[in-house]
KOLMIBA-728645 format. One record per residue (C-alpha): residue number from 1; residue in three letters; x, y negated, z negated. Coordinates in nm, 2 decimals. Last residue first. Example, Ala and Ser with C-alpha at 12.3 -4.5 7.8 and 13.67 -1.06 7.14 Angstrom:
! residues 2
(2,'Ser',(1.37,0.11,-0.71))
(1,'Ala',(1.23,0.45,-0.78))
END
This chain:
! residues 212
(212,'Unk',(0.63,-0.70,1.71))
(211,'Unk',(1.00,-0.77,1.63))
(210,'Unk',(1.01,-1.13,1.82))
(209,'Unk',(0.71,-1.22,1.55))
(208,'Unk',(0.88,-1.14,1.25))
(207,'Unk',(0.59,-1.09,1.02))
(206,'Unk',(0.55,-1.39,0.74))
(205,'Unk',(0.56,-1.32,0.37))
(204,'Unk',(0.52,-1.70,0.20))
(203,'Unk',(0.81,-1.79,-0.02))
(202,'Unk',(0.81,-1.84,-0.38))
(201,'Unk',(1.14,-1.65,-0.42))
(200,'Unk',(1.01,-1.46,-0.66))
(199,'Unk',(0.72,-1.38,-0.45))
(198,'Unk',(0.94,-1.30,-0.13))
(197,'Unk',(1.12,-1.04,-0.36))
(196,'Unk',(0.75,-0.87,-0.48))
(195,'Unk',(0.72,-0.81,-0.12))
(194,'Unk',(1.05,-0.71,-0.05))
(193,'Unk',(0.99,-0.47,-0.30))
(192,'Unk',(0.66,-0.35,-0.18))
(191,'Unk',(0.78,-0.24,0.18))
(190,'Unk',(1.10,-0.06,-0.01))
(189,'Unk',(0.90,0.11,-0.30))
(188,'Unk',(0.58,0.19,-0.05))
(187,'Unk',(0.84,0.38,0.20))
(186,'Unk',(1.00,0.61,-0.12))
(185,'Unk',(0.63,0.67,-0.31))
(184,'Unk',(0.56,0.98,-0.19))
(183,'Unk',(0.20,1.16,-0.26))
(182,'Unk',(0.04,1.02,0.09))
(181,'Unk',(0.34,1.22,0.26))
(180,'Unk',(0.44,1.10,0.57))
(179,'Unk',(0.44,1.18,0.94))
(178,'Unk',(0.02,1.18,0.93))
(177,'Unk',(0.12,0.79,1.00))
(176,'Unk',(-0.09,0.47,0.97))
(175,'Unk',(-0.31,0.60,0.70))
(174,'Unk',(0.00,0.79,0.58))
(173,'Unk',(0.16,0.47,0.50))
(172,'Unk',(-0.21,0.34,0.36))
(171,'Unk',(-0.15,0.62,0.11))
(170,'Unk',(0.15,0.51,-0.01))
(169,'Unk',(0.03,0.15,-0.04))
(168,'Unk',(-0.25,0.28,-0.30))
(167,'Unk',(-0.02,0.52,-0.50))
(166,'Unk',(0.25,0.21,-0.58))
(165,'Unk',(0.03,-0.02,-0.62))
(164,'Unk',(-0.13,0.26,-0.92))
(163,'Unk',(0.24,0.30,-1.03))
(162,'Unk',(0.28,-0.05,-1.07))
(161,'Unk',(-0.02,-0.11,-1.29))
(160,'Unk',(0.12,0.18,-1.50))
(159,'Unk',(0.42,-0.03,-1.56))
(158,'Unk',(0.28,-0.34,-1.58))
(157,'Unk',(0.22,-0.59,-1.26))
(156,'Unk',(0.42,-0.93,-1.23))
(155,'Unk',(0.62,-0.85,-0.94))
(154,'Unk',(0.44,-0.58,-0.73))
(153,'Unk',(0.12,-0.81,-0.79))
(152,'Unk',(0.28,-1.12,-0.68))
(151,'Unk',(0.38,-0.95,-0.32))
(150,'Unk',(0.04,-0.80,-0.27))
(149,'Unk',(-0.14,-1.12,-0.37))
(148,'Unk',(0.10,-1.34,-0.08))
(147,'Unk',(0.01,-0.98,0.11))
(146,'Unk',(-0.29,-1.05,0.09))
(145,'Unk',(-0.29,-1.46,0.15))
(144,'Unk',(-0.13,-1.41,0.44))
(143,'Unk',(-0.36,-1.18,0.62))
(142,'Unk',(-0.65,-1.38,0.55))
(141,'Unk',(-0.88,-1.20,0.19))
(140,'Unk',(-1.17,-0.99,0.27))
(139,'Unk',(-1.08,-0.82,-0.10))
(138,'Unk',(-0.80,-1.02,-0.21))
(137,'Unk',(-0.99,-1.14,-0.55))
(136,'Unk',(-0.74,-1.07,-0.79))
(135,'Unk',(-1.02,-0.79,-0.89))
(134,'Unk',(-0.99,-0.64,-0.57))
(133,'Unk',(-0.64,-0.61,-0.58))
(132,'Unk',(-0.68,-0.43,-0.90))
(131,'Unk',(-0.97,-0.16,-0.78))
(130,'Unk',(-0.76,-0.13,-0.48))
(129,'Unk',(-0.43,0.02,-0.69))
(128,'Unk',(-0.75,0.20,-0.85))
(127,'Unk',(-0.83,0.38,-0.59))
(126,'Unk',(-0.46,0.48,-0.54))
(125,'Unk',(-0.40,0.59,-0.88))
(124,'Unk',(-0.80,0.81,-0.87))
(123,'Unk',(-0.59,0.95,-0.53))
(122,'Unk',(-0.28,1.08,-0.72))
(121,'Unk',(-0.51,1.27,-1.00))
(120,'Unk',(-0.73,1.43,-0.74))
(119,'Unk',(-0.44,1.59,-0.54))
(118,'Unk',(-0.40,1.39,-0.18))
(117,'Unk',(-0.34,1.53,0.14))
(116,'Unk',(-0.74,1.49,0.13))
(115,'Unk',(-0.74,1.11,0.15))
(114,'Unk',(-0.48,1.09,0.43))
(113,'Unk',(-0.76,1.25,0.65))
(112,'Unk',(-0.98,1.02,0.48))
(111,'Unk',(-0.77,0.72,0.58))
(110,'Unk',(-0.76,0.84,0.95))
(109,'Unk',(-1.12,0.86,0.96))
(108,'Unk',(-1.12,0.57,0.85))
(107,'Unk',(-0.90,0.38,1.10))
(106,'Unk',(-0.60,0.20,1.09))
(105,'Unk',(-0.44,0.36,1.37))
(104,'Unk',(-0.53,0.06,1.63))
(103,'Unk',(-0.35,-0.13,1.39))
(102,'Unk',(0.02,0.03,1.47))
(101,'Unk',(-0.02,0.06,1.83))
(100,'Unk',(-0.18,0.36,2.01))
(99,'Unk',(0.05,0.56,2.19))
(98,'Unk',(0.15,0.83,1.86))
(97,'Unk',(0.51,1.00,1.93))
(96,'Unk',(0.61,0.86,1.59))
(95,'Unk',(0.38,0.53,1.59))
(94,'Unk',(0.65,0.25,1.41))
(93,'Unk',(0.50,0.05,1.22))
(92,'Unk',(0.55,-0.33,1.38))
(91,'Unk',(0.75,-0.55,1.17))
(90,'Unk',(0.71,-0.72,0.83))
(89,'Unk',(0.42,-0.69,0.82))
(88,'Unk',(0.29,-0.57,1.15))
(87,'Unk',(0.11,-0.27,1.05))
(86,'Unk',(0.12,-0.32,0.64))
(85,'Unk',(-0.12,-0.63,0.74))
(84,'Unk',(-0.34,-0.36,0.87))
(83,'Unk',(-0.33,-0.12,0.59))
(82,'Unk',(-0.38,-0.37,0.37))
(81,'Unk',(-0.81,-0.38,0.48))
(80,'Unk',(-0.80,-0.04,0.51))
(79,'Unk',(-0.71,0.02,0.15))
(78,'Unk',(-0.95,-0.28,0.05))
(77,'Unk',(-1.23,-0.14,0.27))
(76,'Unk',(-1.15,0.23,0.09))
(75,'Unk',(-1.17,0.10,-0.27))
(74,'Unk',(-1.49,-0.16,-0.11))
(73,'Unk',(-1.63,0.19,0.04))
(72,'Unk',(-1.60,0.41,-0.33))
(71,'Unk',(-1.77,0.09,-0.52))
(70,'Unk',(-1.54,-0.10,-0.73))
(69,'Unk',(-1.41,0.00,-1.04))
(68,'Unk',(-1.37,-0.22,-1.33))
(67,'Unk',(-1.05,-0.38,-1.38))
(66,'Unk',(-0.75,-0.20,-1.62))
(65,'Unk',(-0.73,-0.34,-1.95))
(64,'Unk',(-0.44,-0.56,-2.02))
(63,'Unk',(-0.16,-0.41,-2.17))
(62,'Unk',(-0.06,-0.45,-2.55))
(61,'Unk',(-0.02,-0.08,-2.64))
(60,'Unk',(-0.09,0.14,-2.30))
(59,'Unk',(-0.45,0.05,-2.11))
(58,'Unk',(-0.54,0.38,-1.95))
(57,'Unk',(-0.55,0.37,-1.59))
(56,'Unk',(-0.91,0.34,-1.43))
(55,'Unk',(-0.92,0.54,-1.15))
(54,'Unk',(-1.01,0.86,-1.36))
(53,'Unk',(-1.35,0.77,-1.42))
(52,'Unk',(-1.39,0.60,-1.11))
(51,'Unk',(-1.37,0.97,-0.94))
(50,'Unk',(-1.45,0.89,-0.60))
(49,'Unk',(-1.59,1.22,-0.49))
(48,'Unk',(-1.33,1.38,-0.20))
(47,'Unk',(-1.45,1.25,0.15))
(46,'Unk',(-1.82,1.40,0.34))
(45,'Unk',(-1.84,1.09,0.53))
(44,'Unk',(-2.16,1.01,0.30))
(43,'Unk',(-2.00,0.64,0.28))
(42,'Unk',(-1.75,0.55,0.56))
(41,'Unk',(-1.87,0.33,0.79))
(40,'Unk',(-1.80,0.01,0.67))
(39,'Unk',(-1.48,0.06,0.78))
(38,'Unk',(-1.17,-0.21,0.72))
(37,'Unk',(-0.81,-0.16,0.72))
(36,'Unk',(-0.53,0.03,0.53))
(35,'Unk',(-0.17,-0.03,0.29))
(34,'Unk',(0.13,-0.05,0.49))
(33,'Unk',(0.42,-0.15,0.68))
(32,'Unk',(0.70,-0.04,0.91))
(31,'Unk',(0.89,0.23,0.68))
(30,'Unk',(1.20,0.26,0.94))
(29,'Unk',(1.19,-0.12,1.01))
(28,'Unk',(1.15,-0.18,0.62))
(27,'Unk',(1.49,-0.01,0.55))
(26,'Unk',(1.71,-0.21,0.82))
(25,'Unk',(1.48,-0.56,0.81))
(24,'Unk',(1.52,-0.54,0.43))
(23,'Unk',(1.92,-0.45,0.46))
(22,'Unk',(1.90,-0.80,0.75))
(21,'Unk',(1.75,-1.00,0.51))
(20,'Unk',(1.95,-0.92,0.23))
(19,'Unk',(1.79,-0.75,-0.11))
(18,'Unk',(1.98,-0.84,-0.41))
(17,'Unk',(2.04,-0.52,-0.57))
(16,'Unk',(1.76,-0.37,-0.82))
(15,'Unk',(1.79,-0.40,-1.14))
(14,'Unk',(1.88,-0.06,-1.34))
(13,'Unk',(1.57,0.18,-1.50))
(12,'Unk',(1.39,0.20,-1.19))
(11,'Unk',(1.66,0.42,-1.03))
(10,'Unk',(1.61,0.39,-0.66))
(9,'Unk',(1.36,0.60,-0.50))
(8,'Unk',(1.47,0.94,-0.35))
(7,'Unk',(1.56,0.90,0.06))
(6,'Unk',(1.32,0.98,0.27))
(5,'Unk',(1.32,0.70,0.55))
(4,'Unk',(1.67,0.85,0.65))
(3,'Unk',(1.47,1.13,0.83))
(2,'Unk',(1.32,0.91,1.07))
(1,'Unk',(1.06,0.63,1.09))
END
């Protein structure tokens, strides 16, 4: 991804434009993918404490109550476990000097370097972005059927829900590539609104194969 990646979020407050396929290509092909992939490997790593507390959002007037947190290594498993699909989904991530191809940098010890970029408050969001995927029942979920639950999440979820998506997939972009910043949201906005589009158009996210 280059400099262009880092543009400032679209107003949320005004709908956004219809989303062409070759505008999604454009903007996604500089964001890649995202979200994390699977370590069982990562209790005791030494990792900021988990925080469940502060994970679960606070329920505003009329919203449902936010799901219980999972274990600290199912939050991670889950980030890990989108990360991957967010490597070739819709194309290839990009590696930014890196060799190794975009899942071969899913790794937890890249996630917990991401982890610690991360001020307490933005990583409880994140954790419980995983906590609600968990509960849809995506954890250890096929490829396709994630980001299916990805992409009806990002369109149905509440405002705070959103946020918390929002947090998780940004730190699976960082996961993938030190280059960004685990704390902005611009790359998760673009790869989780054509998500939420493909949902609304009830058709099934596929990764262009000729691109990766």
């Amino acid at each position: 991804m280059d400099s262009a990646a880092h543009t400032a979020p679209p107003d949320r407050d005004r709908p956004p434009a219809p989303v062409t396929r070759r505008r999604f290509l454009g903007r996604t092909a500089i964001a890649g993918s995202v979200a994390v992939a699977a370590g069982s490997t990562l209790a005791g790593s030494g990792s900021v404490p988990s925080g469940h507390a502060a994970a679960a959002s606070t329920p505003g007037a009329g919203a449902a109550p936010a799901p219980p947190a999972a274990p600290l290594d199912r939050q991670r498993e889950m980030l890990l476990q989108a990360a991957r699909a967010g490597a070739v989904y819709p194309i290839e991530f990009r590696g930014f000097g890196e060799s190794a191809r975009g899942t071969a940098r899913v790794t937890a010890a890249r996630l917990l370097a991401a982890e610690r970029r991360l001020d307490p408050a933005r990583l409880a969001r994140a954790r419980a972005g995983a906590d609600a995927l968990i509960a849809q029942g995506l954890f250890g979920a096929p490829q396709g059927r994630l980001l299916a639950g990805i992409g009806r999440h990002a369109a149905q979820a509440g405002d705070a829900a959103q946020k918390d998506l929002r947090a998780f997939v940004a730190l699976g972009v960082a996961t993938l590539s030190p280059h960004f910043d685990p704390a902005d949201d611009a790359m998760a906005e673009i790869w989780l609104g054509g998500l939420g589009r493909e949902h609304r158009l009830g058709r099934q996210p596929q990764p262009i194969a000729h691109r990766n």
